[in-house]
Structure formats: structure tokens, C-alpha cells
C-alpha positions in Angstrom: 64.8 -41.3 -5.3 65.8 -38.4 -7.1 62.5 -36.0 -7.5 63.3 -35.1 -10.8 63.7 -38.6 -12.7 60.3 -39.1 -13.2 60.4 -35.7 -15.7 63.5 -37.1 -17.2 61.4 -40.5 -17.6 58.9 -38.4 -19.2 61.4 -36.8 -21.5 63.0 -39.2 -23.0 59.9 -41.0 -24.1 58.1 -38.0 -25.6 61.4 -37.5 -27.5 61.8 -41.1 -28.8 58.2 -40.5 -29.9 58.7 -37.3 -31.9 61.7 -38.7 -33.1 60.4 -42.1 -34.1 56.8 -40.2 -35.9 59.9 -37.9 -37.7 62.7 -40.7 -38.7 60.5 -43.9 -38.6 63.8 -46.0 -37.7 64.2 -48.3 -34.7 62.2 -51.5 -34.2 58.8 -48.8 -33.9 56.0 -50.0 -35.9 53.6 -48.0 -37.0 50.8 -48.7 -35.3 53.0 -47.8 -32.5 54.2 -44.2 -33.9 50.8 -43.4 -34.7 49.7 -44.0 -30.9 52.5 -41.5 -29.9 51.3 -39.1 -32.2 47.6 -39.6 -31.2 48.9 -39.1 -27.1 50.4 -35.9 -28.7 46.8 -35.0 -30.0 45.1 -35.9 -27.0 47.6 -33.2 -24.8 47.5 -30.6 -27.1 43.4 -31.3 -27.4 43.1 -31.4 -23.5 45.1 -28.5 -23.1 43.3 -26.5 -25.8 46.4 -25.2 -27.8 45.1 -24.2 -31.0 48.5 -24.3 -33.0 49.8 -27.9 -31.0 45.9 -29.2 -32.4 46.7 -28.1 -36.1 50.1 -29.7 -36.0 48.4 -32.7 -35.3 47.0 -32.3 -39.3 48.2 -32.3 -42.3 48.3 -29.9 -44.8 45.6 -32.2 -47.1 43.1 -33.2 -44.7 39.5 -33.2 -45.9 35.9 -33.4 -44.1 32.5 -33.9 -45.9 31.5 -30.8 -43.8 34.6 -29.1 -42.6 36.3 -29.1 -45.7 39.4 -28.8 -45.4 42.6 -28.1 -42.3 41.9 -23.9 -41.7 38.0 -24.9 -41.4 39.0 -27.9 -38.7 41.3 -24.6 -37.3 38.5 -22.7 -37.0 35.7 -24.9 -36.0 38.1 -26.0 -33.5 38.9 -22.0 -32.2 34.8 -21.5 -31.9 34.7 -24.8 -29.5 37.7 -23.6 -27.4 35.9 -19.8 -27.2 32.3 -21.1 -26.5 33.9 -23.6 -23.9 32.9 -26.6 -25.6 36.3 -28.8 -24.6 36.0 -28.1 -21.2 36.8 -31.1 -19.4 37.0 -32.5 -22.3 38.6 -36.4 -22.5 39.6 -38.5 -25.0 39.3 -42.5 -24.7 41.8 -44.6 -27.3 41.6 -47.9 -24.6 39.2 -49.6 -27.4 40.6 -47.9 -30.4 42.7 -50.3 -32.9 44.8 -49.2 -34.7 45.2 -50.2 -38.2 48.5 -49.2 -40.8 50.1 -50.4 -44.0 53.3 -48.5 -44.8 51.5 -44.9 -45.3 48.1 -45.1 -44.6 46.3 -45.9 -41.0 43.3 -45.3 -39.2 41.9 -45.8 -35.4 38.8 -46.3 -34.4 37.0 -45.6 -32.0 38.2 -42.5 -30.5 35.6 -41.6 -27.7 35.8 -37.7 -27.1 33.5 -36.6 -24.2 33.3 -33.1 -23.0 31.0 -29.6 -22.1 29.5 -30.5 -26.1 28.7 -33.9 -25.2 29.8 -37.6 -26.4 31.2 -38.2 -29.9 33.0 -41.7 -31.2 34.9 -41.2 -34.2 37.4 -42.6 -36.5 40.9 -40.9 -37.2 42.5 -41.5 -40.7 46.2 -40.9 -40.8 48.9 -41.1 -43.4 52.9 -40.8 -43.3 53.8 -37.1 -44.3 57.3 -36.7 -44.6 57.6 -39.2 -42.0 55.4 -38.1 -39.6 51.8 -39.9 -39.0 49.0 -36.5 -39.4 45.5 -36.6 -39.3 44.5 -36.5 -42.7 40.4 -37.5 -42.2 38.1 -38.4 -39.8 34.5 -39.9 -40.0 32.0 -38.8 -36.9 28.1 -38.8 -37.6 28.0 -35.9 -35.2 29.6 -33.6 -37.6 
């Protein structure tokens, strides 16, 4: 067996994924685009890129206590620098997912890490045709 199919493998489906959260064509529902793009959060999360995170966001989101997308940005920075997302997982297995034709949300998300345990809720919506993070609801913040 070639050594290297298994990155091709790997490939092709995080391209059908970026290109299916971008174009929304295909037989791809949206529940199923908006678990690509979560899988996307969860790697850029685990891997603590900053700027892969915010991507994850949309320009509008909104938080009772974080406001607003550069506050996520930053709050996000200061857990990264203090070590917070250290070993830091993310659990979708329960999470359903839930989407009319713009609007979706998934729930629970379990995050556990170096800060502790948090279950939230993600809420989504279709920005030019991608699904971003536009809200989320998590008693511990």
C-alpha cells in the first residue's frame, strides 16, 4: 500500500469539506457541512492557532459577556498564553446538530482541558455560504 494514500485520503475530504461549507452544492446537508466546519474548529482549537480559531467566527458574533468576535479573539489569546487549552479536547459524539436553511446550532459541545470542564452550545448561521460561529451559550462564561 502506497505510504502516502492515506494523506491523499485525508486531502480530498478536508477539501470537499471546505468546498461544500463554501459552495453548499452536492447532496451535503447542512447538518453535515456544519460538522465539517466544527472538525475544522476543533483542529485549529486543539492546535491553538489563534487566526485558524477566529476564522471559525463570523464577523457578527455576539456573547452576553464577551461581546463581540475581537473580545472572543482576545479572551481566547489570554487562554492560549496562560496555558489554559493545554490538552485541551473537544467531544461532539452527543452533540445534535440542528439547521434550517441559514441558521443551526449543536449542542452539547464538551470542551475539557488545563481550565477544566465546560458543555456548551454553538449557534451557527450560513455567511456567504460558509457555516461560522455566530453565538454560543456556556454558564461557565
Amino acid at each position: 500500500m502506497n505510504k502516502f494514500l492515506p494523506v491523499f485520503a485525508a486531502a480530498a475530504v478536508l477539501l470537499a469539506g471546505c468546498m461544500a461549507g463554501q459552495y453548499g452544492t452536492g447532496h451535503i446537508t447542512p447538518e453535515d457541512t456544519i460538522a465539517l466546519q466544527l472538525e475544522s474548529w476543533r483542529t485549529a482549537m486543539q492546535s491553538q492557532d489563534v487566526d485558524a480559531i477566529m476564522a471559525c467566527f463570523s464577523d457578527r458574533f455576539e456573547h452576553h459577556s464577551l461581546h463581540n468576535k475581537e473580545a472572543m479573539r482576545s479572551f481566547i489569546t489570554q487562554a492560549i498564553e496562560q496555558g489554559q487549552l493545554d490538552g485541551l479536547t473537544i467531544d461532539f459524539e452527543d452533540a445534535r446538530i440542528k439547521a434550517d436553511s441559514d441558521v443551526g446550532s449543536v449542542y452539547p459541545v464538551e470542551l475539557t482541558g488545563n481550565f477544566g470542564a465546560m458543555r456548551m452550545e454553538l449557534i451557527v448561521r450560513r455567511t456567504n455560504g460558509a457555516w461560522l460561529i455566530t453565538g454560543l451559550d456556556a454558564p461557565e462564561l
